[in-house]
C-alpha positions in Angstrom: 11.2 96.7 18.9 11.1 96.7 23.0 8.0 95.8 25.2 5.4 98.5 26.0 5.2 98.7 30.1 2.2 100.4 31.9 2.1 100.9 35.2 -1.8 101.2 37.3 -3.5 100.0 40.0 -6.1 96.7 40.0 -9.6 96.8 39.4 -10.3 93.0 39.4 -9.2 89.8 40.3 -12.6 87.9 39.8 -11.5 86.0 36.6 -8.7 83.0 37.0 -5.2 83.7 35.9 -6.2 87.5 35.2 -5.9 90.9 36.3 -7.9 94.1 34.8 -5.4 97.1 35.5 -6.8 100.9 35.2 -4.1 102.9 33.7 -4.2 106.3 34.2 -2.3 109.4 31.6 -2.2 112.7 31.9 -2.0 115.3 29.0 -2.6 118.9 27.9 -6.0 119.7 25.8 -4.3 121.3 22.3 -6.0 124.2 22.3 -7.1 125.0 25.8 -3.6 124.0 27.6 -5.7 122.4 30.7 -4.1 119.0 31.8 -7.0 116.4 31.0 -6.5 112.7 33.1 -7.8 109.7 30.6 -7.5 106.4 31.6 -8.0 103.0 29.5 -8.2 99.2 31.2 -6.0 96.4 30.0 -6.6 92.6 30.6 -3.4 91.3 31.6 -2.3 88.0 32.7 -1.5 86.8 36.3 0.2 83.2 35.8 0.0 83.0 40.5 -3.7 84.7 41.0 -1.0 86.8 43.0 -2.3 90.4 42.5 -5.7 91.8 44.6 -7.5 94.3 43.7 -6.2 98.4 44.8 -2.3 96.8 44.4 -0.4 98.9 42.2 1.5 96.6 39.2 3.7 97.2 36.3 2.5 94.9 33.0 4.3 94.6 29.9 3.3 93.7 26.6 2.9 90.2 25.1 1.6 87.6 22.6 -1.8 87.7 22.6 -3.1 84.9 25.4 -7.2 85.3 24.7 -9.4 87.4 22.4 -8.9 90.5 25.5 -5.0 89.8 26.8 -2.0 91.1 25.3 -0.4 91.7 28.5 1.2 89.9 30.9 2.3 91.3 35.0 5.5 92.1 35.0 5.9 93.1 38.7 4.0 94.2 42.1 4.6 97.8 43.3 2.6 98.1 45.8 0.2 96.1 47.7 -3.3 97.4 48.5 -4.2 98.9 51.5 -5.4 96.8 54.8 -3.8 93.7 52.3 -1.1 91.1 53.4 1.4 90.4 51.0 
């Protein structure tokens, strides 16, 4: 079975080695048709404390690493504004 990835932006970078990413979805109400935006975070693991908060990242799914991460960064899309890489 392949690896879930998620792509969203950083929240947080407080906590060592990990990386709370705000994924955002879009989809239509069943009965209404109006596009809704839901969004859900997920605790994933940053082995370099490379990622600051407002970058955008890719994470993919894992083995679980704590009682909150099951995912792991997989790569940096974009770095956050006024931020050097």
């Amino acid at each position: 079975m392949p690896k879930r990835v998620l792509q969203g932006v950083v929240v947080s970078d407080k906590v060592d080695k990990t990386i709370v990413v705000k994924v955002e979805r879009r989809y239509k109400h069943p009965l209404y048709g109006k596009y809704i935006r839901a969004s859900k975070k997920y605790h994933a693991h940053d082995e370099d404390n490379a990622c600051k908060a407002g970058e955008t990242v890719r994470i993919v799914e894992c083995r679980p690493r704590s009682r909150l991460k099951r995912w792991e960064l997989l790569s940096r899309e974009r770095a956050a504004p006024g931020v050097e890489a």
